[in-house]
N, C-alpha and C positions, 0 to 999 in steps of 0.2 A: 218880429223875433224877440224872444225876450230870451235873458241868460240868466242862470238860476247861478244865484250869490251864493258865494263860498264863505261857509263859516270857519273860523280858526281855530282848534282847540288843542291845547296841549304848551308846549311849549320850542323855540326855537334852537337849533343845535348850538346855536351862539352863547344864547341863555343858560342851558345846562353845564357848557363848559367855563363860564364865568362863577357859576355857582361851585362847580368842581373842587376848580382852584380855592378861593374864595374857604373852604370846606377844610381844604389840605393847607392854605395859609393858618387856618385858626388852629390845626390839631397839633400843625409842626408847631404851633406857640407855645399853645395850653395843655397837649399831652404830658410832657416831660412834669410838669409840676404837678399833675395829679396819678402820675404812675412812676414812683421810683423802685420796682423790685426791689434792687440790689441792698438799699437803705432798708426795706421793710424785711428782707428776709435777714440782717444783720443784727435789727432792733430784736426779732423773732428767737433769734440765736442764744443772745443774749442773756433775753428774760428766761428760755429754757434753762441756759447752764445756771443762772444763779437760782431756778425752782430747786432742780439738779442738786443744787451745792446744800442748799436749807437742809433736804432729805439726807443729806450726805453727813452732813453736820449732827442729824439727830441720830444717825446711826454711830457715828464715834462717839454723841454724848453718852448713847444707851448703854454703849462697850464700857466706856467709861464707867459710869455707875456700876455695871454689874461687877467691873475688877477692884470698885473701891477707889478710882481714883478723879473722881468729881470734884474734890475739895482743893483748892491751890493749882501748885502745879504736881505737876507726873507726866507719865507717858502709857502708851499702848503700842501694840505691836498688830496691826491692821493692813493684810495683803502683804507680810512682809517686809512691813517699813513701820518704822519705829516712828510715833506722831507725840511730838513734846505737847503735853496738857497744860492749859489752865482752867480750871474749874469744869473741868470734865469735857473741854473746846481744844480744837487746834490751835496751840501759841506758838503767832510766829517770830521767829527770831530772825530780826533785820541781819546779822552778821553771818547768820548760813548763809551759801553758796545759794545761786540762781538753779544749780543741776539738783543739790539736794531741797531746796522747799518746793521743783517743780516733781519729785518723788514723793516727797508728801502730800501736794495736792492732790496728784494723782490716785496715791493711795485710798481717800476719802471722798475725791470726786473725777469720777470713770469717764477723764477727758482724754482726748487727743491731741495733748501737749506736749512744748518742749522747754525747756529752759531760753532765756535770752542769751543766753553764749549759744546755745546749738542753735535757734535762729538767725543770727547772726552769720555763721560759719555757713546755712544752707538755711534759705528761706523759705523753699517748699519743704522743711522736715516733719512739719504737723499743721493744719489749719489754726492753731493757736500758741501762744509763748507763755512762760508764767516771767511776771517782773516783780520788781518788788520796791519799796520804800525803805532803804534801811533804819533812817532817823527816825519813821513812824511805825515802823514792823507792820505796814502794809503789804499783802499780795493782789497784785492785780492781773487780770486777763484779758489778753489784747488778740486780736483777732493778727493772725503773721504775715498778709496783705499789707495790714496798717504799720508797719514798723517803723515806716520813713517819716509815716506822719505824727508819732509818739512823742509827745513832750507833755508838760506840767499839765498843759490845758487842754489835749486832747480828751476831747470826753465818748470815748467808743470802747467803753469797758465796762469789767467788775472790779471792785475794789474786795478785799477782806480785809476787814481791820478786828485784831485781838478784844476778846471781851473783856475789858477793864474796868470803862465805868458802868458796863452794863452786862445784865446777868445772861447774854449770849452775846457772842459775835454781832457785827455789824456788816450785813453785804448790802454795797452801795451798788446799782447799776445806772450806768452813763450810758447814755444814747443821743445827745445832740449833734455829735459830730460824724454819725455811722453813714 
């Protein structure tokens, strides 16, 4: 009598469920650091609103020129809000209120903002706040999420800074910290 040998192929249900795990230890590791939506649609946001703001910018400069007031300062009257000029650019002035430069931002860039007083008082009021720098007559734009986390060095914004030493405005965007 002879018994015909059994060949093996494949693998053992031992082996698959070791590799399983094994599979899902490595994803639960190295998933998270190469998929962060939240971070990528933030940075994404971002660099929109400040394309956003450049177009924004050439449209008050245009206005500007055509009413003659490109040279120094002036103002324009753009959706109803009065936008103080310098060399035909939005000049911001540190001493306005938080509720009026986030009326003027708005004016010239078609966001869904609120001042930092009104986020403060109700944090769901807009997906974004306008702040500001008085000592630098900077506006910055902070995502209304991030508020808690808002200091010097947070860097999850835009900045606007007045065209002084240069013949347009200055928009910085921050994204290390989003």
């Amino acid at each position: 009598m002879t018994f015909a040998s059994t060949r093996r192929t494949g693998f053992t249900l031992i082996e698959m469920v070791v590799v399983i795990i094994v599979l899902g230890i490595i994803a639960v590791i190295a998933l998270p650091k190469f998929v962060n939506f939240h971070s990528d649609s933030k940075v994404a946001t971002l660099d929109g609103i400040a394309a956003a703001m450049k177009s924004g910018l050439d449209l008050v400069h245009s206005k500007a020129v055509i009413e003659g007031e490109a040279k120094g300062a002036g103002s324009i009257e753009h959706a109803d809000v009065t936008i103080p000029l310098y060399n035909g650019y939005p000049a911001v002035d540190g001493t306005d209120s938080f509720d009026e430069l986030n009326r003027q931002v708005r004016a010239w860039l078609d966001i869904d903002s609120v001042s930092l007083t009104a986020i403060k008082l109700d944090n769901n009021a807009a997906p974004f706040f306008i702040d500001k720098s008085t000592a630098n007559n900077h506006i910055y734009i902070f995502f209304s999420e991030d508020l808690n986390d808002k200091s010097v060095s947070f860097n999850c914004h835009i900045r606007y800074e007045n065209a002084v030493d240069a013949p347009e405005p200055v928009i910085t965007v921050k994204h290390s910290d989003c």
